[in-house]
N, C-alpha and C positions, 0 to 999 in steps of 0.2 A: 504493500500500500504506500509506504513511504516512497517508491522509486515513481509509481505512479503518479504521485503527486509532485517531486520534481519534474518530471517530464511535464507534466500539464502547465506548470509555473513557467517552465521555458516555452511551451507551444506559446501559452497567452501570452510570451513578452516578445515573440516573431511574428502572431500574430495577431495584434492587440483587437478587440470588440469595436464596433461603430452601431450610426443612429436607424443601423439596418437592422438592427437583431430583434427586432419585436414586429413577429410577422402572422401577417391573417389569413384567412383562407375563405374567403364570402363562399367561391361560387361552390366548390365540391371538396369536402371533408376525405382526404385517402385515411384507409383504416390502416395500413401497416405502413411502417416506417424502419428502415434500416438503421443498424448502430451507428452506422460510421456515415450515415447524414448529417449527425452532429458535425464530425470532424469535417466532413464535406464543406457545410457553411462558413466551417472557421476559415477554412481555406480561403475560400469567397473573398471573405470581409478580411481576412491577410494582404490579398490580391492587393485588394482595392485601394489597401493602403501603400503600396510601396507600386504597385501600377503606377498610382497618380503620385509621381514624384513631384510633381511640382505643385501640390493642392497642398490648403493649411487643412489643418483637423475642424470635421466642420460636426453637427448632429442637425437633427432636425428640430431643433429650438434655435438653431446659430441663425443670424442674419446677416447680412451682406449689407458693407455701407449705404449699395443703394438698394430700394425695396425691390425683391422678385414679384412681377405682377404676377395678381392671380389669376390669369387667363386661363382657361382649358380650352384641349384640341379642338372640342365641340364648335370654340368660338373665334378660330382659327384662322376662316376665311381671309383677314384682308393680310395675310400673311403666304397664300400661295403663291406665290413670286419667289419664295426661296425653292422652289419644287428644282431635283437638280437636273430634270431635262430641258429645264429654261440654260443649262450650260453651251458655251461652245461647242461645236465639233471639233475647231481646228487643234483645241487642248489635247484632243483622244488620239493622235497621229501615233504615239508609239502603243497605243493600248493592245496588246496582243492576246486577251483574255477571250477563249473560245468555249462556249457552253457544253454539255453533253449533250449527246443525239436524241434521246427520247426524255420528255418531260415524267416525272414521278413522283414529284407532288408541287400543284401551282396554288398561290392562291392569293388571287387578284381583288377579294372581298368584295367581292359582286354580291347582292340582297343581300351581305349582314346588315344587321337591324342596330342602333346606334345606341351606347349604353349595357349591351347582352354581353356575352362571350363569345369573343370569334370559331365558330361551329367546326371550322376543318382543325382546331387544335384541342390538347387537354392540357390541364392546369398542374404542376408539379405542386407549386405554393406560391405566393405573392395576388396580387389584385391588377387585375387584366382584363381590358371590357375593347370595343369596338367605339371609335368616334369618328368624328368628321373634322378633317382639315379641310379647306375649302369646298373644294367637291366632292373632295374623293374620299374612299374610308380609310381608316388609319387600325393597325392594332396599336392601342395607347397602353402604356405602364405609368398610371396616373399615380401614384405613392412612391416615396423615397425607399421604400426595402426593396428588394430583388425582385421581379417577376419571372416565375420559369414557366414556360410551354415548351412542349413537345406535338409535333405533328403527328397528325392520327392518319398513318400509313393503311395500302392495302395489303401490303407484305407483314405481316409480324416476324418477330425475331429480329436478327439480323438483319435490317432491310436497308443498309446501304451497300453498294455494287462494290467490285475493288477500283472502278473507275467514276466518279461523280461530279458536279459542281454542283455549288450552292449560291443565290444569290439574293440579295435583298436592297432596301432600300431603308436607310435608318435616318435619326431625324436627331441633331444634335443641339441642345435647348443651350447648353452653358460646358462651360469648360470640363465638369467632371460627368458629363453624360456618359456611361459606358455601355456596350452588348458586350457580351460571354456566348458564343458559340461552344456546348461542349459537344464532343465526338460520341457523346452516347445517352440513351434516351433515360432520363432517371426518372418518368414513372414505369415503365416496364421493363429496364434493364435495369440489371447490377451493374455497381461499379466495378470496371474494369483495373485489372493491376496496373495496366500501363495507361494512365487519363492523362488524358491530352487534349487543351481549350484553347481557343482564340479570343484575346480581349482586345475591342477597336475602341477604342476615344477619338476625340476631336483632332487628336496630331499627332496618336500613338497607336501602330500596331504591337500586341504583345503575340509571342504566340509561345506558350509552356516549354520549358526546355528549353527554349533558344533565345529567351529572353525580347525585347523590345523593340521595334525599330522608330524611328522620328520619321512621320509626314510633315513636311509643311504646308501648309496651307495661308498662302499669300493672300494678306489683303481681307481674310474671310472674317466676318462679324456673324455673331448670333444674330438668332438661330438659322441653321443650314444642313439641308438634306445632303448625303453621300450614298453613292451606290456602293455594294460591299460584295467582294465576287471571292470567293475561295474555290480552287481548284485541288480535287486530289485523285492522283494517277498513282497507285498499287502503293508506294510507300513515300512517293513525293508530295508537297506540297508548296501550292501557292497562293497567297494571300494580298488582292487586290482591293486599295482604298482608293476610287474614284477611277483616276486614268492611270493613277502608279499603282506598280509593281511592290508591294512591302516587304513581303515576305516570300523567298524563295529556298527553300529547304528538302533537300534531295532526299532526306532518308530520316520520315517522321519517327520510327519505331512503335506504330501503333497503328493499329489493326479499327479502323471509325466504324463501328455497330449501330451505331443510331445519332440521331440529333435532340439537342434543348439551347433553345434560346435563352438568354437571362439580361435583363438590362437592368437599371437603374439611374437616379440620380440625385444629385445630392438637396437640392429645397423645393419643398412643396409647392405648386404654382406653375411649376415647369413641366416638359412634356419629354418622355421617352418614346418614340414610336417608329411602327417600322411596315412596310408593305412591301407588294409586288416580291413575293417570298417564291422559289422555285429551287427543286432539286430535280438535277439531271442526269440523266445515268450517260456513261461511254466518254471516250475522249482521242476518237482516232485522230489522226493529223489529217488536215482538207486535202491536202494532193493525195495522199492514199486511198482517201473515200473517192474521190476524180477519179483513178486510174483503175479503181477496183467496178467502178458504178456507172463513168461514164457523166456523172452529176454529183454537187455536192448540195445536198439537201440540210438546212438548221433555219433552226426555231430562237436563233438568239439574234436574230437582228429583228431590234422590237421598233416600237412607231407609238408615238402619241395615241389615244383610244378616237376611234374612227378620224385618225387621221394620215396622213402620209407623210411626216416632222418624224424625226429619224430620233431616238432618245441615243444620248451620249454612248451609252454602251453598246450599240451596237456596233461600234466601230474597231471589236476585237474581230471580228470577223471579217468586216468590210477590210481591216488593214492587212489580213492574214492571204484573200483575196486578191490585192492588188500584191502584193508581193510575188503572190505565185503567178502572176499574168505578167508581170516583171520579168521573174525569172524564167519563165516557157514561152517564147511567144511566139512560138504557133499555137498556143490555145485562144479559142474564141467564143465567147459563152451566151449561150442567152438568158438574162436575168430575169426571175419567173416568179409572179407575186398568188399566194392564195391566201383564205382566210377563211374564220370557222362560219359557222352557219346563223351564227346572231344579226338580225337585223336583215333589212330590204335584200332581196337578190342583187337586183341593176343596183342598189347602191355597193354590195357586196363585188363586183366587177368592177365596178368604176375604181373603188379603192384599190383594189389586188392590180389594177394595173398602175394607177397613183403611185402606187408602192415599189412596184418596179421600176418603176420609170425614177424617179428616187434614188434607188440605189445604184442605178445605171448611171446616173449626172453624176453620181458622187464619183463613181471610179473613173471616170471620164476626168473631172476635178482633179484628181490623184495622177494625174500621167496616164490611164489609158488610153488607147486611141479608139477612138467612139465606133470606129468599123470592125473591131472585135466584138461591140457588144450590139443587144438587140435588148428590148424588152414586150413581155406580155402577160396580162393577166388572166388568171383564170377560177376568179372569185373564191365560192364555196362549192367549186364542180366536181374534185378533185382530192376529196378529203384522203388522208392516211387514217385517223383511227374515228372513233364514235365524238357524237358532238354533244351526247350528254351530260359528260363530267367537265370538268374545270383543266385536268391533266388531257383528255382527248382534245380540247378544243386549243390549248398551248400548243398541241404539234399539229392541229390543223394549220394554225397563223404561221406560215412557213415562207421563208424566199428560197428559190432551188435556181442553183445554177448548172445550166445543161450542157453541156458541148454541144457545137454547132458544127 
């Protein structure tokens, strides 16, 4: 007992307590709980302290010289202008970040209801509802302690591939905003021996084991969205914040079983949120799926919602694209827009060729010469899987590049 209680004296002094540790559970009560959830948490709130190397010790009675308004997401509106597909293109030029091939869980929060529980996830612990930023839905982490979800998969077990990406869009309120990405699902998995998390802040990727890297982010004022893209191929990883590259790591030593998200922040009033959530399976390289296929078909060159405005990220693809017409040039492709079955037919074509014709100006833009390329659309005629789910109708929205 006494050795126990030296150890635990030294855990609490590596990893001291914050104004996180009094945590609720509104929507759903889990009946069993693991030992070493405790130690789990302390972990957490260790992180969080030596994460944010540059934050003072704060709780949730501390206040800031100047007042945090109390705004909620709800009332967000005249603040959509930070949304980060209002970015440049020309920033994303070395963006090289390419999707997996088949979508495996999307979820764009279409009919969630404002104030509920976002329906395609379950709740670890913390307090997590659905709100509205402008237009659009948001999943919000409206309280300073932790929020964990985990996505409610069709696969159980194990259900991430050895080959995936992940991507999201987070929303950073003040300087200690963080997400915690862990590699494994902790309401239906155990914890794994070898755990392994990503924590992104405002100008810091961490990622477990290998310690931290600094983004800068030039010029940026609160609040401001960033797109957040993790790539992992059998035992590599990479870890993309906006258009950089953060984290590039050849040999994670861990085997990712599942996913939980976890964010927080530090004063009440401020908003942690996150959308436009996708995990993709596969990661072959474009010119192999070309020479294997004949065409290379992806779902990650996305577009404003009915419309034909390119969102920043699509540009790991569009760059990967123009490189290989670079380097081959005898290929000549024709660039081929469709999309899933929501909404008007004749407007459902008009767009799918909008959309091509789009990604066609761009590489054109880029040095192509325009007699390589062609474009056409072919709406919702053409689907690949069902347009009932939220994951069918992701790899329906597809741009496919053909040989000509």
């Amino acid at each position: 007992m006494k050795n126990i209680n030296k150890y635990l004296l030294i855990f609490l002094f590596l990893f001291p307590t914050s104004g996180f540790s009094q945590i609720k559970v509104p929507i759903k009560k889990k009946t069993e709980r693991r030992v070493n959830n405790e130690i789990d948490d302390a972990i957490d709130e260790g992180l969080d302290g030596i994460f944010g190397g540059k934050k003072k010790k704060t709780s949730q009675k501390t206040v800031t010289e100047e007042p945090v308004p109390e705004e909620s997401a709800a009332n967000a509106e005249g603040n959509a202008d930070v949304n980060s597909s209002e970015e440049p293109l020309g920033a994303w030029t070395k963006f090289d970040f390419v999707p997996g091939d088949v979508v495996i869980f999307e979820d764009n929060l279409d009919g969630e209801t404002n104030g509920e529980f976002p329906s395609k996830w379950d709740l670890y612990r913390g307090n997590v509802e659905i709100a509205k930023y402008g237009e659009e839905s948001v999943i919000n982490f409206p309280a300073t302690e932790n929020g964990n979800i985990v996505p409610l998969m069709k696969k159980q077990g194990d259900y991430l591939p050895e080959k995936f990406t992940v991507e999201f869009d987070a929303y950073f309120s003040e300087f200690c905003t963080k997400y915690w990405v862990e590699f494994y699902d902790k309401v239906n998995q155990k914890q794994p021996s070898g755990r392994s998390y990503i924590v992104v802040g405002p100008q810091d990727v961490y990622v477990q084991g290998f310690g931290s890297t600094n983004v800068e982010v030039p010029n940026q004022t609160y609040p401001f969205w960033k797109h957040i893209s993790i790539s992992f191929n059998i035992r590599a990883l990479k870890v993309y914040y906006g258009e950089k590259r953060a984290s590039n790591i050849p040999n994670l030593k861990v085997d990712p079983s599942g996913l939980t998200i976890v964010s927080g922040q530090c004063h009440a009033g401020n908003q942690a949120m996150i959308k436009n959530i996708r995990i993709a399976e596969g990661a072959v390289p474009l010119y192999d799926r070309f020479k294997t296929d004949g065409k290379i078909v992806t779902n990650g060159i996305k577009f404003d919602s009915g419309k034909a405005t390119l969102k920043p990220e699509s540009m790991g693809v569009i760059n990967e694209i123009a490189k290989m017409m670079q380097q081959y040039q005898d290929i000549r492709l024709s660039v081929e827009g469709h999309t899933d079955s929501d909404g008007d037919d004749a407007m459902n074509q008009q767009l799918s060729e909008q959309r091509a014709n789009t990604v066609m100006t761009k590489l054109v833009e880029m040095g192509i010469n325009a007699d390589r390329l062609s474009s056409k659309g072919f709406g919702e005629s053409t689907p690949v899987a069902d347009n009932t789910s939220p994951e069918g109708k992701a790899n329906n929205r597809r741009v496919e590049f053909v040989k000509m």
